[in-house]
Structure formats: structure tokens, C-alpha cells
C-alpha positions in Angstrom: 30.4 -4.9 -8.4 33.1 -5.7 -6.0 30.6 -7.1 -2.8 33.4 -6.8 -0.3 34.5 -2.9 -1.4 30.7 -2.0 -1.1 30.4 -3.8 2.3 33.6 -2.0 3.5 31.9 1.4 2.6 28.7 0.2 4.2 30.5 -0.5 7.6 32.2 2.8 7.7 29.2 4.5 7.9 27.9 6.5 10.6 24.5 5.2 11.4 21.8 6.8 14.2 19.2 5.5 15.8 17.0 8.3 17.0 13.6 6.9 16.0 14.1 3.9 17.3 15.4 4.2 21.0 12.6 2.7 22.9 13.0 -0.4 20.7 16.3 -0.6 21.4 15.6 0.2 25.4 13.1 -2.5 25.1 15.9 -5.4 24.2 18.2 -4.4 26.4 15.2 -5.2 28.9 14.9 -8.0 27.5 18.3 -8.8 27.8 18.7 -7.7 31.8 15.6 -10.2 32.4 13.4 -6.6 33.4 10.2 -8.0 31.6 7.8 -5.8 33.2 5.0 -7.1 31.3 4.0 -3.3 30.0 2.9 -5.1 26.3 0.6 -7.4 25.7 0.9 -10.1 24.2 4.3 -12.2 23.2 7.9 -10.8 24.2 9.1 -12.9 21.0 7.1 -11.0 18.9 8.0 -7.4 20.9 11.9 -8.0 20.8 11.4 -9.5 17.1 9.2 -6.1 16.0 11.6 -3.9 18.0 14.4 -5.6 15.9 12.4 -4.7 12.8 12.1 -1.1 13.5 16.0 -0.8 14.1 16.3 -2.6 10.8 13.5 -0.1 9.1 15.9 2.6 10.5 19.2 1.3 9.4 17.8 0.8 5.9 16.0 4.8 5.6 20.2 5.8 5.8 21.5 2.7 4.0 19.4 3.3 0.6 21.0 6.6 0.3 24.5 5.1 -0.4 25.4 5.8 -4.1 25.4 2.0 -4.8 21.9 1.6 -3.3 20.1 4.6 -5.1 18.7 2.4 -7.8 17.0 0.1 -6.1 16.3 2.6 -3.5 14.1 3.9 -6.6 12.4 0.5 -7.2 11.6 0.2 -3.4 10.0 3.6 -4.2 8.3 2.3 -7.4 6.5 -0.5 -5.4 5.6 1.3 -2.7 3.4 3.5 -4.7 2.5 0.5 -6.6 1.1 -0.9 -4.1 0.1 1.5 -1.4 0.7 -0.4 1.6 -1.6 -0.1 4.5 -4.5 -2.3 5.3 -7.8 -3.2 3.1 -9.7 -1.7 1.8 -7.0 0.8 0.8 -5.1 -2.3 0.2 -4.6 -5.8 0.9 -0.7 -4.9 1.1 -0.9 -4.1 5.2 1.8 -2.0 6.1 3.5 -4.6 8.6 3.9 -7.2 5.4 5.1 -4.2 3.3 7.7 -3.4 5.8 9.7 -7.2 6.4 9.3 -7.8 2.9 11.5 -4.8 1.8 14.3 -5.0 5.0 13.7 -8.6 4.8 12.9 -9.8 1.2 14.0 -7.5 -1.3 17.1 -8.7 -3.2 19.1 -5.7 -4.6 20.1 -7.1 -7.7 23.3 -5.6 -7.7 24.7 -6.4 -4.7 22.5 -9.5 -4.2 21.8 -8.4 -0.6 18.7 -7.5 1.5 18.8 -4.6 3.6 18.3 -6.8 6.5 21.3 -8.6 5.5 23.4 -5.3 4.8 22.5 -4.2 8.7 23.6 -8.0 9.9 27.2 -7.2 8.5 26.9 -3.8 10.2 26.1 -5.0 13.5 28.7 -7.5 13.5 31.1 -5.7 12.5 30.3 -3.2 15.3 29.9 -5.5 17.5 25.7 -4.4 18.1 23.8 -6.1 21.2 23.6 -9.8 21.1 19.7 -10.0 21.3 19.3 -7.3 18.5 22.2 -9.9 16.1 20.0 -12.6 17.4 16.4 -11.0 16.2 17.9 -10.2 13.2 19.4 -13.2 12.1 15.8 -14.9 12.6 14.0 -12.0 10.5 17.0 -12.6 7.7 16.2 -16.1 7.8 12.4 -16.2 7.9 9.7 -15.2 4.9 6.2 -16.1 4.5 4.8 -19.5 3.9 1.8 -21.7 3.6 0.2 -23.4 7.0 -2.6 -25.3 7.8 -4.1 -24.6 11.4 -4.2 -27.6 13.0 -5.8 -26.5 16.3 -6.3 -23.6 18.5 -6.2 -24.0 22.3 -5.8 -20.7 24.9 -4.8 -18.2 22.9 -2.4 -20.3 20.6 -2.5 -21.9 17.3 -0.7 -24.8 15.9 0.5 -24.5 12.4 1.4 -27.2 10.3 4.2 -25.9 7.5 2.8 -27.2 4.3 6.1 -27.5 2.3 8.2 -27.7 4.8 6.1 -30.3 6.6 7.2 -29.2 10.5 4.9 -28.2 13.1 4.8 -25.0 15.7 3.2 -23.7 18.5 2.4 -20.0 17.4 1.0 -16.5 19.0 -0.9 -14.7 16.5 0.1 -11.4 16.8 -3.0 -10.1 15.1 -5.2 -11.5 16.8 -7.4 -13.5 15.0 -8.3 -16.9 17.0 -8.2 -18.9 13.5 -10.3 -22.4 12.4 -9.0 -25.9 12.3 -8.2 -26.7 8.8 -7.5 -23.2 7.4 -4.9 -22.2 5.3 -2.9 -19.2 6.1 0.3 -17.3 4.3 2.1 -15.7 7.0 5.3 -15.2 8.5 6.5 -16.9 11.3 9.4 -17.1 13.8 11.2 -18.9 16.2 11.2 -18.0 20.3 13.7 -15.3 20.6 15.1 -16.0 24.0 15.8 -19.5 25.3 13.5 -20.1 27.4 10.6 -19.3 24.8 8.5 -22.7 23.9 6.5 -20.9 20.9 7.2 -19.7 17.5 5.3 -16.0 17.1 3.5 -14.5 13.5 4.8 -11.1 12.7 2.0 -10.3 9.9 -1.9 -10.1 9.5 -2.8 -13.7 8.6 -4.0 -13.9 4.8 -6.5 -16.7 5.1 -7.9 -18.8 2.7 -11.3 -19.3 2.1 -11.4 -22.6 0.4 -9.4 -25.6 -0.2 -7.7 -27.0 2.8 -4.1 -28.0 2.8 -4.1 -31.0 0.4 -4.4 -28.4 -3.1 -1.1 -26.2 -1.1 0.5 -29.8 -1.4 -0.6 -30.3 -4.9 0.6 -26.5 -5.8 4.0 -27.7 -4.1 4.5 -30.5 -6.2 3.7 -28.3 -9.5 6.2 -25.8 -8.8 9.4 -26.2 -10.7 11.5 -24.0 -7.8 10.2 -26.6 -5.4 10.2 -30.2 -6.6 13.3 -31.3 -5.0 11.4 -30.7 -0.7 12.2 -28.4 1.3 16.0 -27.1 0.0 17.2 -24.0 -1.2 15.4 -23.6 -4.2 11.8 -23.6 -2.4 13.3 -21.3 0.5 14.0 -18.8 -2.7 10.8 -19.3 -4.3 8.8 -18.4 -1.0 10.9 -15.2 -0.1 12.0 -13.9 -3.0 9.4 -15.3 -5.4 10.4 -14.8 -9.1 10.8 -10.6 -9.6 10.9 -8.1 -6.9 7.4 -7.6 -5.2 6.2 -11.6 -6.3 4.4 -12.0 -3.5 3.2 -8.6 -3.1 1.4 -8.9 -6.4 0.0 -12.2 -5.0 -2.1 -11.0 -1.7 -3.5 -8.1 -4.5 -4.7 -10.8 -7.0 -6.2 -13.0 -4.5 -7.5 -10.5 -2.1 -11.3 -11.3 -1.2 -12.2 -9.8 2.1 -11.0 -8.7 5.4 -11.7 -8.2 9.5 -9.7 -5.9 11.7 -7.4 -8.6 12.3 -7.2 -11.6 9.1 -7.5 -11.1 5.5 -8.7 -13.6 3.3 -7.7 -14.3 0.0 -8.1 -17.1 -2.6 -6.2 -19.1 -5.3 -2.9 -20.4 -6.4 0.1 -18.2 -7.9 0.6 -20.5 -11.1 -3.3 -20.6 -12.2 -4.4 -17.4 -12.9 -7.7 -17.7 -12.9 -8.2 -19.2 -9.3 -7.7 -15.6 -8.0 -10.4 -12.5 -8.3 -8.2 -10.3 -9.1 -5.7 -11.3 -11.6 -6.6 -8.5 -14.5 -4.8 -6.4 -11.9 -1.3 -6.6 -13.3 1.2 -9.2 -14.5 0.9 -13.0 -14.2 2.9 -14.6 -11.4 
């Protein structure tokens, strides 16, 4: 396929909004410094989840572009795979189901992610700078592995395992967390400039045993990553190796749950470190 043809017929689409107007009310009050404080929580995380939605929106239309049908039909097929919600339904929550197909998903004929496909959209357009600027940090993010290395008033410092960097993070769930724990979450940077804390934009999927030093191990056994923190690991963690990777990881290792964490155990590569690995095919 020709990329730049299909990207051409992509931009001279007519795209609406409808659902997602108070997302896209709430940037622009971001943007006109109106932070009325109406949300709890983290205005990273709002104006990064408002971004989201827009994205969620844009991708509903987008999939039904001749092009996109077929892996509009695999999105479909993993959906009912996987029947995202929360456990005990499933261990897929909905929010980890929803910026791993805009975000994640790699149509393999076009090589693009939806997320992507709206980035060239909105430039093209010439979309509001703080949506561009949400967007461009959900492209760029996918989950990882972090170790909490403390919790003080209502924040959590996570140490990136492969990427070996720490943040300052707001848990949007919720959950307060324990020095030492392992998590596989998403996490991104402050969305406006004068933000001094990265925010998570999934439930936490904790581990229940191990610590960080058998993440590190895991690190150094995976082929995609041996060379650090380059290209090839950044692949590996958002695209894993066939569509719905990582998916088909929080299933396997799924072990119990609160309202706000679920927690999981084992290692993709060894199979029988996670409960649940009859469930379908090895990772």
C-alpha cells in the first residue's frame, strides 16, 4: 500500500465530534488557564483522558475507511476475545482496552495506530495545540514495568525498570501502593508546563511477588531488549510480538483484584510462572 495516498484519503475526511464535546470544552479550559477545579484529582490526567476520548472518537469513523476494514475486524475479534471491562468479568479493564487499541494496535497494512492516523489529521487541520500536545504523549507512551519506590501525600515514585528513570506519579486509580512493588502500568508526562508530575492513565496491575531485581533479570533475557533502552525494547513493551501481546499477558497472570489495583503474577517468557497460561497461546 501506497502510505501517503491512504493518508491523503484519511485527511480529506470529514470527521465529527459530537460525543466528545465536553472533552474538548475541557482543554480548551485548560488552555484559557479556567481550571476551575470541578474534577478531582490531576488536570494531566483529565486533559490526557479527554485527549483519549477525542482519539476513541476519531478512530469509531476512521476504521470504517475501506483500507481500515480488516483490521477494523481484528480490533473486533479481540474485543470479544477478551471482553474488556474490569475483574472478575475480566482482568482486561476497559481503560487498558481502550489506549491499547487508539494507542498500541499496529495495523499491519499501513503500519499505523489509530492514534497516530488522528496525529496526521490534526496537524493537517491544524487541531488545538493542547489536544496535538496530549496526543503526541499518548502516541509516544505504552505500558511498562515500575518498582514503587515510595509513596508520600497522595503520590508515588516509580522507578522505570528497563528504562531505569524515575517519576513523580498521581495514580489515577487510586490505589495508595507499597514500597517495593512492581506495577505494569502506563504512565505520562505533565501535560502543561508548569506540571512537576508524571500521571498513570490505567488500573495498576500489581505484582504479588518478586520485587524489581527478577523484572531486571527478565530484561536481560529478552532478545527485543538486550541492547538498553532503544527502539527495539520500546517495540517490545507496546506492541509486544502479535496484536493483543500484552492483552493476553494481564489474562494469564491475573490473580486477584480491589476496586482500584489488580494483581497479577509471572514473567511473559516462562510460562509456567503465571496461573493462567492454559488460557490461550504462549507469549
Amino acid at each position: 500500500m501506497k502510505i501517503d495516498k491512504f493518508l491523503e484519503k484519511v485527511m480529506r475526511r470529514q470527521f465529527a465530534f459530537p460525543r466528545s464535546e465536553a472533552d474538548l470544552a475541557l482543554l480548551r479550559s485548560i488552555t484559557e488557564g479556567r481550571l476551575d477545579r470541578t474534577k478531582p484529582g490531576d488536570w494531566s490526567f483529565h486533559g490526557c483522558a479527554a485527549a483519549l476520548n477525542v482519539a476513541s472518537e476519531f478512530a469509531s469513523q476512521a476504521l470504517d475507511i475501506l483500507e481500515l476494514i480488516p483490521f477494523n475486524n481484528k480490533l473486533a475479534d479481540v474485543q470479544e476475545e477478551y471482553m474488556p471491562s474490569y475483574p472478575p468479568m475480566s482482568p482486561v479493564t476497559s481503560a487498558f482496552f481502550a489506549a491499547w487499541m487508539v494507542l498500541d494496535a499496529q495495523d499491519p497494512l499501513t503500519g499505523k495506530t489509530l492514534g497516530e492516523l488522528f496525529a496526521h489529521y490534526l496537524e493537517a487541520r491544524s487541531g488545538p495545540d493542547l489536544l496535538q500536545r496530549a496526543l503526541s504523549a499518548l502516541n509516544d507512551s505504552h505500558c511498562a514495568f515500575y518498582e514503587v519506590r515510595g509513596v508520600d501525600s497522595g503520590e508515588v515514585r516509580l522507578w522505570d525498570i528497563a528504562g531505569r528513570r524515575e517519576f513523580r506519579c498521581w495514580n489515577s486509580s487510586g490505589y495508595v501502593g507499597r514500597k517495593g512493588e512492581v506495577w505494569f502500568v502506563r504512565v505520562l508526562p505533565p501535560l502543561l508546563e508548569t506540571g512537576e508530575r508524571s500521571v498513570t492513565m490505567n488500573t495498576p496491575y500489581v505484582f504479588v511477588e518478586g520485587g524489581r531485581r527478577p523484572w531486571e533479570d527478565f530484561f536481560e533475557r529478552c532478545p527485543r531488549s538486550r541492547a538498553g533502552s532503544n527502539a527495539g525494547l520500546r517495540d517490545y513493551l507496546k506492541f509486544g510480538q502479535f496484536l493483543g501481546y500484552w492483552l493476553e499477558f494481564v489474562v494469564q497472570a491475573y490473580v486477584n483484584h480491589t476496586g482500584n489495583a489488580i494483581f497479577v503474577m509471572g514473567f511473559p517468557d516462562r510460562p509456567n510462572s503465571m496461573p493462567h497460561s492454559e488460557h490461550g497461546r504462549k507469549l
